[in-house]
KOLSEMI-772178 format. One line per field, with one value per residue: residue number from 1; residue in one letter; z, x, y of N, C-alpha, C in turn. Coordinates in steps of 0.2 Angstrom, whole numbers, plus 5000, padded with zeros to 4 digits. Layout:
% residues N
i NUM; ... .
aa A; ... .
n.up Z; ... .
n.east X; ... .
n.north Y; ... .
ca.up Z; ... .
ca.east X; ... .
ca.north Y; ... .
c.up Z; ... .
c.east X; ... .
c.north Y; ... .
***
This chain:
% residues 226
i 1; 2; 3; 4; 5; 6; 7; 8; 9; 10; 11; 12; 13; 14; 15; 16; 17; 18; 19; 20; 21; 22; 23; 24; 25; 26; 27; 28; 29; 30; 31; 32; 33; 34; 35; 36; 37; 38; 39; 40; 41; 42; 43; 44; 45; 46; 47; 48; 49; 50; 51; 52; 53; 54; 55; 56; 57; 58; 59; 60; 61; 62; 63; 64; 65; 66; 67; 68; 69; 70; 71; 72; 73; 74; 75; 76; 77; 78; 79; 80; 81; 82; 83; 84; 85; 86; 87; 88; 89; 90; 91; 92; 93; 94; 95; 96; 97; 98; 99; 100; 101; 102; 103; 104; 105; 106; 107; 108; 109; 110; 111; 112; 113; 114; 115; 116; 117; 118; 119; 120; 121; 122; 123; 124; 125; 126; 127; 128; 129; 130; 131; 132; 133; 134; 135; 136; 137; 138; 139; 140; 141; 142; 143; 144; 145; 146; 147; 148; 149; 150; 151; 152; 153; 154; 155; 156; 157; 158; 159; 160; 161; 162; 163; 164; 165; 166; 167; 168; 169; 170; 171; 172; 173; 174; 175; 176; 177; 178; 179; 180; 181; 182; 183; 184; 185; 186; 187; 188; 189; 190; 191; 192; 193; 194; 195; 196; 197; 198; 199; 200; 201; 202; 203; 204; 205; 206; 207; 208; 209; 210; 211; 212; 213; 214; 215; 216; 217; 218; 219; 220; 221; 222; 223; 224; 225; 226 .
aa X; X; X; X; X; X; X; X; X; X; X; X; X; X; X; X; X; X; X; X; X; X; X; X; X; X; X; X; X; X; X; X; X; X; X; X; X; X; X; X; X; X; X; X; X; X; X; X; X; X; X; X; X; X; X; X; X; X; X; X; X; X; X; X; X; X; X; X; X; X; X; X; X; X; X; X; X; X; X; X; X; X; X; X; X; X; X; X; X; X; X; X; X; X; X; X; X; X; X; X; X; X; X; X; X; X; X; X; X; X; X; X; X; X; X; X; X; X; X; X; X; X; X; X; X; X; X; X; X; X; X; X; X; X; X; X; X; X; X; X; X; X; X; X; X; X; X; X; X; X; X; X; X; X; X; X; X; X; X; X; X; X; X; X; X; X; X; X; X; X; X; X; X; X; X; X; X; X; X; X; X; X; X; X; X; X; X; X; X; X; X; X; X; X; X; X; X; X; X; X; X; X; X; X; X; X; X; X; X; X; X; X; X; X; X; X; X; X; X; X; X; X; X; X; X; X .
n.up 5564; 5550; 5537; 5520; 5507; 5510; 5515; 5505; 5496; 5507; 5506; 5491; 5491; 5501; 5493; 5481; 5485; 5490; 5479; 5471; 5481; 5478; 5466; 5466; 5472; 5462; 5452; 5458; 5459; 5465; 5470; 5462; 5452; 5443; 5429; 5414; 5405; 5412; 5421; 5412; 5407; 5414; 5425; 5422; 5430; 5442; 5445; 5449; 5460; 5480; 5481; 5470; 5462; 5451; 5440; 5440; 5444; 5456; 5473; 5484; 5497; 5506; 5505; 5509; 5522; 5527; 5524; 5529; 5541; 5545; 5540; 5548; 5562; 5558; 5558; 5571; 5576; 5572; 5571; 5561; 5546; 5540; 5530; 5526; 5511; 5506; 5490; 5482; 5467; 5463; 5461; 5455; 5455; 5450; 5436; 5432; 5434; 5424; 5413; 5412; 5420; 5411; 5409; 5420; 5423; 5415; 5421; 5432; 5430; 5423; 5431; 5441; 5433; 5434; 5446; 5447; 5440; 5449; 5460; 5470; 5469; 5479; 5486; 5491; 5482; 5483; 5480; 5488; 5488; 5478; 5472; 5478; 5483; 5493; 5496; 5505; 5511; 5514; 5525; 5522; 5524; 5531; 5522; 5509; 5508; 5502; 5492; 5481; 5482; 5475; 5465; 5459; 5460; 5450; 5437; 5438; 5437; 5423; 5416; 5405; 5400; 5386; 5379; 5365; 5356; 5367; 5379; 5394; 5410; 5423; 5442; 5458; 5477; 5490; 5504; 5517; 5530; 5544; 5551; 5569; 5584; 5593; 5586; 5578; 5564; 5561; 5566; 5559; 5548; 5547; 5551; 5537; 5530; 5534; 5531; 5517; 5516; 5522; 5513; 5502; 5507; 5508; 5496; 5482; 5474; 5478; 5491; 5506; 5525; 5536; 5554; 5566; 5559; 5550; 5561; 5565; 5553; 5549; 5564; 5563; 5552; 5556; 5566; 5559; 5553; 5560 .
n.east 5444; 5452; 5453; 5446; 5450; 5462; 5468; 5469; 5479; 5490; 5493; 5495; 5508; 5517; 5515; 5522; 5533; 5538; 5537; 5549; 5561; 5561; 5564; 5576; 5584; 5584; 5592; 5603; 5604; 5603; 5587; 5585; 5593; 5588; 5581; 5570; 5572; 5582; 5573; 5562; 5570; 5574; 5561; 5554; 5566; 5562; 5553; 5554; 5559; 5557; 5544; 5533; 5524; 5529; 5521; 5507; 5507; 5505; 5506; 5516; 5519; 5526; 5524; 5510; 5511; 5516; 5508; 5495; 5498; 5498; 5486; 5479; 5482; 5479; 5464; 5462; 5464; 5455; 5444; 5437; 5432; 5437; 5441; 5445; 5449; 5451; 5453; 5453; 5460; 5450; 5453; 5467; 5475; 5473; 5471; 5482; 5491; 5483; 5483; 5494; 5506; 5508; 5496; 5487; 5495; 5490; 5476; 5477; 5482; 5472; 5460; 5466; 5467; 5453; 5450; 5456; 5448; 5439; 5441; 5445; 5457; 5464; 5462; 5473; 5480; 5486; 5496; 5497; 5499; 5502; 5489; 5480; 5474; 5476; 5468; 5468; 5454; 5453; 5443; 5431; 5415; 5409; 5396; 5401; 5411; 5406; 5398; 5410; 5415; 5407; 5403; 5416; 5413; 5404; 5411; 5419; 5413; 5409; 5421; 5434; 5446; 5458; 5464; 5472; 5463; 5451; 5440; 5444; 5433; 5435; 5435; 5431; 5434; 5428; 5433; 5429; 5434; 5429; 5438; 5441; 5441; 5451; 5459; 5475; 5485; 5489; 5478; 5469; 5470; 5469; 5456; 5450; 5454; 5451; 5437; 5438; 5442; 5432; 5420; 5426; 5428; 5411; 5403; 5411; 5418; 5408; 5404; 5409; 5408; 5416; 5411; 5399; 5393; 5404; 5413; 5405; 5403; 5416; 5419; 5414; 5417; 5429; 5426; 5419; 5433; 5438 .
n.north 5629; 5620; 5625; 5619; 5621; 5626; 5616; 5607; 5616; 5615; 5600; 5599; 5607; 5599; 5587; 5592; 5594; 5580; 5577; 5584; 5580; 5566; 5565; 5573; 5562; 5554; 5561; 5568; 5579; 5598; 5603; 5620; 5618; 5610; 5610; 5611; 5603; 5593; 5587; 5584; 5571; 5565; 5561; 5549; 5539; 5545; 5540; 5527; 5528; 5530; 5536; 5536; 5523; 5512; 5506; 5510; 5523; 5529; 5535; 5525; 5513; 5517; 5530; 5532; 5530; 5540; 5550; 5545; 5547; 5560; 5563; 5558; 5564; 5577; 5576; 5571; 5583; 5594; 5588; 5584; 5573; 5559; 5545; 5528; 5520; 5504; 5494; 5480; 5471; 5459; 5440; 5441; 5433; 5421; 5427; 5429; 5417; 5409; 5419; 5426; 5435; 5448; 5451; 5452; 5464; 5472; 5472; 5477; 5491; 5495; 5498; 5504; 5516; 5518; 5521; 5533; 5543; 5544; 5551; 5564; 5578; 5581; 5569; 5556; 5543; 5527; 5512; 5497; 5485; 5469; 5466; 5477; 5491; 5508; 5522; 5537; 5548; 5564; 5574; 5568; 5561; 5543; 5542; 5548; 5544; 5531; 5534; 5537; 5524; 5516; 5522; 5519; 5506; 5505; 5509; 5497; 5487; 5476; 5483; 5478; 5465; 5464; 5450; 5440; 5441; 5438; 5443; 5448; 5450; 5461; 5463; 5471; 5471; 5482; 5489; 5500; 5514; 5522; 5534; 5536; 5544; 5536; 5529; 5522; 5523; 5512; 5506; 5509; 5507; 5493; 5489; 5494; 5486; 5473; 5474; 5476; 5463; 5454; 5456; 5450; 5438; 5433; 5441; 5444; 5459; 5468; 5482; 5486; 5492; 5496; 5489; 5484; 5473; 5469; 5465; 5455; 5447; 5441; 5435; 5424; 5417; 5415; 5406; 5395; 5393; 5384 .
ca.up 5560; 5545; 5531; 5516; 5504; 5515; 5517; 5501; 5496; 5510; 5503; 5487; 5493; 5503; 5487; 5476; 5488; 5490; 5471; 5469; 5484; 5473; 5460; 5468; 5473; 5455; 5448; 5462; 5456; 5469; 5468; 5459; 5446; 5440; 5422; 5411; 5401; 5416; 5423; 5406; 5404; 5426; 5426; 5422; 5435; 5447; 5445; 5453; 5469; 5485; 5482; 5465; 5461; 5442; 5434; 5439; 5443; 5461; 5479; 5486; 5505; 5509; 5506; 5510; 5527; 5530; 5523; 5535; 5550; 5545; 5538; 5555; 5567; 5556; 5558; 5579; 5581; 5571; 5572; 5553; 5545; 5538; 5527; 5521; 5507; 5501; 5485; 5479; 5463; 5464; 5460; 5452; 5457; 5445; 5430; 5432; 5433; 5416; 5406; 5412; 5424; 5409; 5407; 5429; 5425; 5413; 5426; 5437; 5425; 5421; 5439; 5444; 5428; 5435; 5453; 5447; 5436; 5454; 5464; 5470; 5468; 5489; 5490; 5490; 5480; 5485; 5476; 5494; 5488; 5472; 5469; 5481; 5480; 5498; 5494; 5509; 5508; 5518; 5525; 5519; 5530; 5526; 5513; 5507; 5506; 5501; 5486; 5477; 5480; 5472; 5458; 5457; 5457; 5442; 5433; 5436; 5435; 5415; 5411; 5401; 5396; 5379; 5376; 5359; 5354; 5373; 5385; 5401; 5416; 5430; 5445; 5463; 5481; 5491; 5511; 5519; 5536; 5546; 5556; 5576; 5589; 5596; 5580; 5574; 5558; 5560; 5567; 5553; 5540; 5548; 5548; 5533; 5527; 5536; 5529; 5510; 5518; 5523; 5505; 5496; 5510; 5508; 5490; 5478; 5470; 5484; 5496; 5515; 5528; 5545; 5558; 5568; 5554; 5548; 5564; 5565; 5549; 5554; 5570; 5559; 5547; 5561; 5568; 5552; 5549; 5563 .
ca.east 5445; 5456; 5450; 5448; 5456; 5470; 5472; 5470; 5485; 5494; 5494; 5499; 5515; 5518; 5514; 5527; 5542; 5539; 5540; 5556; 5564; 5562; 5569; 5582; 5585; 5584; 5596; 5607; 5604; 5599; 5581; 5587; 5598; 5583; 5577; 5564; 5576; 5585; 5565; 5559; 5576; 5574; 5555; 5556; 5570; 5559; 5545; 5557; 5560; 5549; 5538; 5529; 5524; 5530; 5515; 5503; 5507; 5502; 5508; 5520; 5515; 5530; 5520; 5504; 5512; 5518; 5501; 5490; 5499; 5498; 5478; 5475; 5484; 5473; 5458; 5461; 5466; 5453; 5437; 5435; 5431; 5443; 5440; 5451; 5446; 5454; 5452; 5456; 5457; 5447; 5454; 5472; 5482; 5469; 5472; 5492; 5490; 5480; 5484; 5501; 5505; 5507; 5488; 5488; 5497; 5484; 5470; 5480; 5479; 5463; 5458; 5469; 5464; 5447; 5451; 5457; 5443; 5432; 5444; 5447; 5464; 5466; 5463; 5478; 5480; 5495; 5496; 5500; 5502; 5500; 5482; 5478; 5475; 5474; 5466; 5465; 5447; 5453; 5435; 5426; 5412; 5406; 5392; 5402; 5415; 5400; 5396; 5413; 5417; 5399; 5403; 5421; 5410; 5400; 5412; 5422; 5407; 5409; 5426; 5435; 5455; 5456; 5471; 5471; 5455; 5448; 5438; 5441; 5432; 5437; 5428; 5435; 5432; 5430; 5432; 5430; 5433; 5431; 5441; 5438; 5448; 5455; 5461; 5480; 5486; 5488; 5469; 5462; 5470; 5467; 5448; 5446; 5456; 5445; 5430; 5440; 5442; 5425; 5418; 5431; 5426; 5406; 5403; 5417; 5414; 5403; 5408; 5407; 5409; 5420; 5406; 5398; 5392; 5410; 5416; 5400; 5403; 5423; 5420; 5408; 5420; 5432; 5422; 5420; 5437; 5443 .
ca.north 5623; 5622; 5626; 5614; 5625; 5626; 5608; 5605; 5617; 5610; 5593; 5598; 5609; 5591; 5580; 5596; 5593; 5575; 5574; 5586; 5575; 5562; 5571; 5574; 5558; 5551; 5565; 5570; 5588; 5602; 5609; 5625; 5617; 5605; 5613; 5607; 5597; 5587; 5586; 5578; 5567; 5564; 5558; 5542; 5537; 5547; 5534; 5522; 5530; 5528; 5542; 5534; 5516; 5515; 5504; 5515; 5531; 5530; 5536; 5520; 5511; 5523; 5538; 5531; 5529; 5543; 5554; 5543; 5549; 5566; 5566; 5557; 5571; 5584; 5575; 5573; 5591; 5598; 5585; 5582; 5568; 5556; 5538; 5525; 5516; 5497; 5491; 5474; 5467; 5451; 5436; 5443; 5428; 5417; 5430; 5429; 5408; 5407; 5419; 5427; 5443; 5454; 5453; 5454; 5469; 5477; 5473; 5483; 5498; 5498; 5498; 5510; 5522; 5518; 5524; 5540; 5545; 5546; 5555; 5572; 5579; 5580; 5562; 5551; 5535; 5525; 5504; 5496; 5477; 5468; 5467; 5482; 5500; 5513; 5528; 5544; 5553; 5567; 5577; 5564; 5553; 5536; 5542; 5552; 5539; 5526; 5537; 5537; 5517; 5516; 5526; 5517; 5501; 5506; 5508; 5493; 5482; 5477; 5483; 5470; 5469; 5460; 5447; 5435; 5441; 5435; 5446; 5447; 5452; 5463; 5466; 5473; 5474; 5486; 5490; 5505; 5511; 5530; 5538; 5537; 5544; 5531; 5522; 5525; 5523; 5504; 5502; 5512; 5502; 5485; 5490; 5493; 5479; 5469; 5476; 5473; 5454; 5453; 5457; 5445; 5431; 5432; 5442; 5449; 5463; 5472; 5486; 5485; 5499; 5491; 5492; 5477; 5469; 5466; 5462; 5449; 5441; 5440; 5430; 5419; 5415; 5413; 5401; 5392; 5387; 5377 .
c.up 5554; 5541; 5525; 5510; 5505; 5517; 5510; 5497; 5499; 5508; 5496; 5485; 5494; 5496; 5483; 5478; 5490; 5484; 5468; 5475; 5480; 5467; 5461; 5470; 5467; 5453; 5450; 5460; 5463; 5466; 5460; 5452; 5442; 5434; 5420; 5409; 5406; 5420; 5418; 5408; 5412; 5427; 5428; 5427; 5441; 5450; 5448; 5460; 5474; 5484; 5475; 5463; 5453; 5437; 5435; 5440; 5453; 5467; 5479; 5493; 5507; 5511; 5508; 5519; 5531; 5531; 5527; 5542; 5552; 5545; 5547; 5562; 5565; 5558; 5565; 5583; 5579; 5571; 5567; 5551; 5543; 5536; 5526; 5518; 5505; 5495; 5483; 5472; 5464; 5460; 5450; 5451; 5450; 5437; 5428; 5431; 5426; 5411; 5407; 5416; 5418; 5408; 5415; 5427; 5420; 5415; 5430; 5435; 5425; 5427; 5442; 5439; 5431; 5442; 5453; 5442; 5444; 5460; 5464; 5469; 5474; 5487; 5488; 5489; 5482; 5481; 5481; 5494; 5479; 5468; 5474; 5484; 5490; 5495; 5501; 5507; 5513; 5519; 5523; 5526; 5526; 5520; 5509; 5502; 5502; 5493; 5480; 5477; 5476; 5464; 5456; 5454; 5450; 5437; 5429; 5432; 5426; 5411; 5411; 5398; 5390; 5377; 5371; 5360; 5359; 5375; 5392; 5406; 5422; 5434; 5453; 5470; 5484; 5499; 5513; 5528; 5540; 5553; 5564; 5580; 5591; 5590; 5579; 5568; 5557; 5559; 5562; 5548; 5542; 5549; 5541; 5526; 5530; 5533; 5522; 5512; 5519; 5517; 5501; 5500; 5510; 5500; 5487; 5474; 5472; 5490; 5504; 5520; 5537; 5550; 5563; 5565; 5552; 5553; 5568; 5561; 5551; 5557; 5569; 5557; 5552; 5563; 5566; 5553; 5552; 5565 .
c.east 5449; 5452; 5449; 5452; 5462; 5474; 5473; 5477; 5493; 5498; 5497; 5504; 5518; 5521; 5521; 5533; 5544; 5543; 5549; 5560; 5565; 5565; 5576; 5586; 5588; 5591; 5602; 5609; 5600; 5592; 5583; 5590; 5592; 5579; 5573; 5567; 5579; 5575; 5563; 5563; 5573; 5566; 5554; 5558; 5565; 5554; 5548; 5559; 5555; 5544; 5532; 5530; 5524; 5525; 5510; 5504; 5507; 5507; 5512; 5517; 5520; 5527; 5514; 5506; 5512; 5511; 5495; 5492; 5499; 5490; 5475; 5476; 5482; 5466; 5456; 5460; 5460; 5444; 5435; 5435; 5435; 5440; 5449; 5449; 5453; 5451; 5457; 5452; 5456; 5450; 5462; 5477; 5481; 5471; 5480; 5493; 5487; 5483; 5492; 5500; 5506; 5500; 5486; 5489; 5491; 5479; 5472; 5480; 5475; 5460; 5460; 5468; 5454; 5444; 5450; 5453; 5438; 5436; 5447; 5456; 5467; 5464; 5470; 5478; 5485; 5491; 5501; 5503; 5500; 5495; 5477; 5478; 5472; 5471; 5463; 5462; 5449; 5446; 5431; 5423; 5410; 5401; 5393; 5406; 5410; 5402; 5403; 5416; 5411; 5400; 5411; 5419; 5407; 5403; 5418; 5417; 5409; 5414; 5429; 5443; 5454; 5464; 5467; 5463; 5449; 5445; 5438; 5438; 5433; 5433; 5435; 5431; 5433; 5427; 5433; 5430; 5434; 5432; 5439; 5444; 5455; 5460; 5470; 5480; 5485; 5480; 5468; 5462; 5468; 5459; 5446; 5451; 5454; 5440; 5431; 5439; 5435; 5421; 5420; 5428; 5420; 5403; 5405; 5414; 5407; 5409; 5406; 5410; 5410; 5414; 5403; 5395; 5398; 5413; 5411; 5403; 5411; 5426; 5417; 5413; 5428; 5432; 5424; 5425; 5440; 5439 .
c.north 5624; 5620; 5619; 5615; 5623; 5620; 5606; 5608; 5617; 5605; 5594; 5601; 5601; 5587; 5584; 5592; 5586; 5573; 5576; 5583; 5569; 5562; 5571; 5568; 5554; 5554; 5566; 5579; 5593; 5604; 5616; 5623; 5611; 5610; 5609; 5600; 5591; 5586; 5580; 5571; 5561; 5559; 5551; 5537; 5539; 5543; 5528; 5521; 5529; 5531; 5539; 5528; 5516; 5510; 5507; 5523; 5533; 5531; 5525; 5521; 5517; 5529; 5537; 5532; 5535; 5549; 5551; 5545; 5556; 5568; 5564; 5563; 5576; 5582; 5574; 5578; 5594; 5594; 5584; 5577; 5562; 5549; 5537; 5519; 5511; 5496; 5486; 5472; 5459; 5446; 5435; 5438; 5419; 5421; 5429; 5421; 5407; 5410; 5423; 5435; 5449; 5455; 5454; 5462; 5473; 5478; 5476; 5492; 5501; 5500; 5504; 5518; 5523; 5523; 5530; 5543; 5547; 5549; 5561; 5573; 5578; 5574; 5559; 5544; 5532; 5515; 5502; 5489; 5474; 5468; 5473; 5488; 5503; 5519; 5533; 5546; 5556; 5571; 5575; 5558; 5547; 5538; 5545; 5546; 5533; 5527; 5536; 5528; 5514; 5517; 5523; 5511; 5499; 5504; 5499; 5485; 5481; 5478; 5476; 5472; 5464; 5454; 5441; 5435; 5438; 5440; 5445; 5452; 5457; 5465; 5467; 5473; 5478; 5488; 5498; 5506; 5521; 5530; 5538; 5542; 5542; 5528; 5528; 5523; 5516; 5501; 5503; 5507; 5495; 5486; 5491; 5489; 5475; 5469; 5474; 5465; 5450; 5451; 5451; 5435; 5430; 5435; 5447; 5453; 5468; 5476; 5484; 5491; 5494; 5493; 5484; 5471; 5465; 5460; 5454; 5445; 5436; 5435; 5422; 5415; 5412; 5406; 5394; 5388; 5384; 5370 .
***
């Protein structure tokens, strides 16, 4: 079985040569001829290439894509665990209509600063769409996975961005969904982007775990709207 260790410095060789591909992309400078000073100078630009989403900081769908097809052929071959958590910001489209997308774009911030306070260094964050974040729990099972959308939860519960002396609100949901056999990269993600849709369609700001619950409430809501 492969170690965790080992996966973990795995992935963050991967995540290096991602970065300096990147890099290199930006600069047009070979690996070797990249110094501190064209690095510094280089950064910046780097943040615009596929490999990082430049208002937060995070993996791009590109990389996301690429690192679900790989944590999933490690998690087949060696029977380990594997989540993937959705997170949406709740009701992003109403903060951008009232008070204006650069205050959107500071609820995105926050959110995503909030993210990465309850994640380990191996997991991968990636910013898949405008109000919503993927995040790879590699070796991770649902309680495990439970535990840190919980403690994502807590803290989003109650934060607050501040424009003209106003406070607002943010609150997020959150779907999660493990790993089977059978699932490809696509299933995965359509499970537990259903279990995000689930939460958003019955109560925002609550997590759900894709299971038959989900695909209960789903068919309900289905139902519903013809």
């Amino acid at each position: 079985m492969i170690k965790g260790a080992k996966h973990k410095n795995q992935l963050q060789l991967r995540k290096r040569q991602a970065f300096e591909k990147g890099l290199q992309l930006a600069t047009g400078l070979k690996a070797k001829k990249i110094t501190p000073e064209r690095f510094a100078k280089s950064y910046a630009k780097l943040r615009e290439t596929a490999i990082f989403e430049s208002m937060t900081g995070f993996f791009t769908n590109y990389f996301f894509e690429v690192e679900l097809k790989r944590e999933i052929s490690i998690a087949r071959r060696y029977g380990t665990p594997l989540c993937l958590m959705v997170v949406d910001l709740d009701k992003l489209k109403q903060i951008n209509d009232i008070y204006g997308h650069s205050v959107g774009n500071k609820a995105i911030v926050l959110l995503a600063k909030i993210v990465l306070q309850h994640i380990r260094e191996e997991d991968i964050p990636c910013r898949w769409g405008g109000d919503e974040f993927t995040i790879i729990l590699p070796f991770t099972d649902t309680n495990e996975a439970l535990l840190v959308a919980r403690r994502i939860k807590g803290l989003v519960d109650g934060s607050q961005i501040e424009i003209d002396k106003k406070r607002i609100s943010i609150s997020a949901s959150i779907g999660i969904a493990k790993f089977s056999p059978l699932d490809s990269p696509n299933t995965l993600f359509k499970k537990a982007d259903k279990a995000v849709y689930h939460v958003k369609q019955t109560q925002r700001g609550e997590i759900a775990v894709y299971g038959s619950e989900v695909r209960k409430g789903l068919k309900n809501k289905l139902t519903l709207s013809y």
